[in-house]
N, C-alpha and C positions, 0 to 999 in steps of 0.2 A: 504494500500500500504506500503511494507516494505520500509523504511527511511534507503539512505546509512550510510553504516561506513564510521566513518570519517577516514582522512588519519592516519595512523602512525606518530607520532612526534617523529624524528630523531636526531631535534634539540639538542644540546649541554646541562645538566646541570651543572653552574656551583656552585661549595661546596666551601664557605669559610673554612681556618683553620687558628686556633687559633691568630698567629703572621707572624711577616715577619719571624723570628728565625723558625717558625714551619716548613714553605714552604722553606727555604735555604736550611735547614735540609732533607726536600723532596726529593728535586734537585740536591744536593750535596752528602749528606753523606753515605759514603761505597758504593757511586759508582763506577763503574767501572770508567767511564769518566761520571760527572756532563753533566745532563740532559740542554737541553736548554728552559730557560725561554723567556715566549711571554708577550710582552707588547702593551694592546690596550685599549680600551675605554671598560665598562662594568656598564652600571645602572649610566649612570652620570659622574662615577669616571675614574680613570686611577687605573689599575691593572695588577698585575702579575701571569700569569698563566701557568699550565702545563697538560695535558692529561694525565691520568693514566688507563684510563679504559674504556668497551665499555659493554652499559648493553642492551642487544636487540636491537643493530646497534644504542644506542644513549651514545656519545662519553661523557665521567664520566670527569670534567675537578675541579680544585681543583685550589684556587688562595687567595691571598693577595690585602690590598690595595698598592699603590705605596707609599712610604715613601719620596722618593725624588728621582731627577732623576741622572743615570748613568750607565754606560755601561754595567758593570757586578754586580752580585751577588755573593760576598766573603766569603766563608765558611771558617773558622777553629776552632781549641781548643786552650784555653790559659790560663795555670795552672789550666787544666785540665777540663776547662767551656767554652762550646759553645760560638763562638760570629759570628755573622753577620754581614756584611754592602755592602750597594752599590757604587761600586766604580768605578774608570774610565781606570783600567787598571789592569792586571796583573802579574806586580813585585815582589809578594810575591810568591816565588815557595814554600813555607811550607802551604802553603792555596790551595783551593779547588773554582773552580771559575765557575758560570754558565752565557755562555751568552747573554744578554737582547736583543728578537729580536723586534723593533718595528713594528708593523701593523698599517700601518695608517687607512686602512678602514678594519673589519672584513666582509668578505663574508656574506651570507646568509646561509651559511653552518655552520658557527661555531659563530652564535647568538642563543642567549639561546632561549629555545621551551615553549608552554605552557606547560608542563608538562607530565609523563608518567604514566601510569597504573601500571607497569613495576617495580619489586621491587625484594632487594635482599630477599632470602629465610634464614633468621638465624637458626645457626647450633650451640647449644651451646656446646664449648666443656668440658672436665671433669676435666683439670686441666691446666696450664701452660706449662707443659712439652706438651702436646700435640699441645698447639699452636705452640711452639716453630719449632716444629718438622714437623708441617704440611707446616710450610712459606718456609721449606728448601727442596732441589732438584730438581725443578723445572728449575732455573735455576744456574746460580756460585751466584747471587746476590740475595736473600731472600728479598719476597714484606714487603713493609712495614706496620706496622700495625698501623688502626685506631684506634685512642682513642676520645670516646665520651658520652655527658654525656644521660641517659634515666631514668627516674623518680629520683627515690634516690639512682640508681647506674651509675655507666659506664661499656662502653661496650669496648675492646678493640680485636680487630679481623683482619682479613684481607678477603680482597675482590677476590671472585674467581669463575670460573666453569670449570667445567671437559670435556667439548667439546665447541664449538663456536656457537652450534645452540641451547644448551640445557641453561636450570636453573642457574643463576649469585647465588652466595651463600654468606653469610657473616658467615664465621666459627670465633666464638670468645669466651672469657670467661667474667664472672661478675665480677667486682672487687666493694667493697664496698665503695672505695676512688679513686681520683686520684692520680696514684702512683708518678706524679709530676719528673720522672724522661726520657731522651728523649732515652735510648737504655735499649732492655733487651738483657742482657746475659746469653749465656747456653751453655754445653759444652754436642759432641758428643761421648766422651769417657766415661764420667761417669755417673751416675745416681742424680747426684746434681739438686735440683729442679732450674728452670732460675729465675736470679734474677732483677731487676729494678738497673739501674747504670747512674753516669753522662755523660761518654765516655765509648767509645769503644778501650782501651788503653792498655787492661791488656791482656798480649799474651796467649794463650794457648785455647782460648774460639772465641766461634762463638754469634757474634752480629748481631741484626733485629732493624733499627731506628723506633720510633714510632712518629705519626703523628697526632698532638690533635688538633681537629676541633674546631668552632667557636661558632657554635649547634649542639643537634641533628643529624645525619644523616638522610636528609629527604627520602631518598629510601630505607632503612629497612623495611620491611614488621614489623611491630612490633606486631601486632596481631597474631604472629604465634609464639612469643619469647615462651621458655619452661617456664613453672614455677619451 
């Protein structure tokens, strides 16, 4: 007698990354208008999280622990270095503020799943310029790209598919280090390879923030990476 399939899990994954600095940066930077952060219960702890993604109808969420509590999440630069904090208002108009919604009880809808089959398809691409150029036109704001570590390299790429019902992809390149910097810069006028930068500050160039996770990305299909 054939044994049903079991249901589809819908459920939520959620991907730590790396700091609270990493996820501000998420949520804030070269936004258009900063994203709103959710605050709720997650494994025990209290966290902050945000939705970026949807991989075969199961919703891609990426989060922090909570540092301490307060209303918003403050983004800016200050002599010309990232800083972050949680704070309870926003009087700083030269800052970037996203803000904290509390959930007291998460649904059943957006608690995490046992897991999915469901994996991105890696795409390796051939240089930097091509990632560059791939994060852009889609829409005015270029997705951001993950950075993450896999054997003795990293991977940094961005997350995508070409229709709603087809293959989720992870188009990225190898880099032999962490380039330890949060934006790459490239410009569409010239043929200058994109470079690794502290800020996004220097006029004349188009920036893509990058996003360094915690582990791993556990939905890469990694048994398909190129050699």
């Amino acid at each position: 007698m054939e044994q049903p399939s079991s249901p589809v899990d819908k459920q939520p994954r959620y991907i730590q990354v790396n700091s609270t600095l990493e996820f501000t940066r998420l949520v804030c930077a070269l936004e258009r208008a900063p994203r709103v952060s959710f605050l709720h219960d997650h494994d025990g702890r209290k966290i902050l999280s945000v939705q970026m993604d949807v991989l075969k109808e199961k919703p891609i969420v990426y989060f922090t622990p909570l540092d301490h509590n307060g209303h918003y999440l403050r983004y800016g630069l200050t002599g010309g270095k990232e800083e972050s904090e949680i704070v309870d208002s926003t009087s700083d108009s030269s800052k970037l503020y996203s803000p904290i919604v509390r959930i007291k009880s998460l649904p059943k809808t957006l608690k995490p799943g046992n897991g999915t089959l469901d994996r991105y398809q890696p795409i390796e691409l051939e240089d930097m310029s091509s990632l560059a150029k791939l994060t852009w036109g889609f829409e005015e704001i270029p997705f951001p790209l993950f950075l993450f570590p896999h054997n003795d390299k990293w991977l940094l790429g961005v997350f995508m598919n070409f229709n709603e019902e087809g293959t989720s992809y992870f188009c990225h390149v190898l880099l032999d280090k962490d380039p330890e910097k949060p934006f790459l810069k490239f410009s569409t006028s010239n043929v200058i390879e994109p470079v690794f930068v502290d800020n996004p500050s220097e006029h004349g160039y188009s920036y893509i923030k990058i996003i360094k996770l915690k582990d791993t990305h556990p939905l890469v299909d990694y048994a398909h990476l190129q050699n």
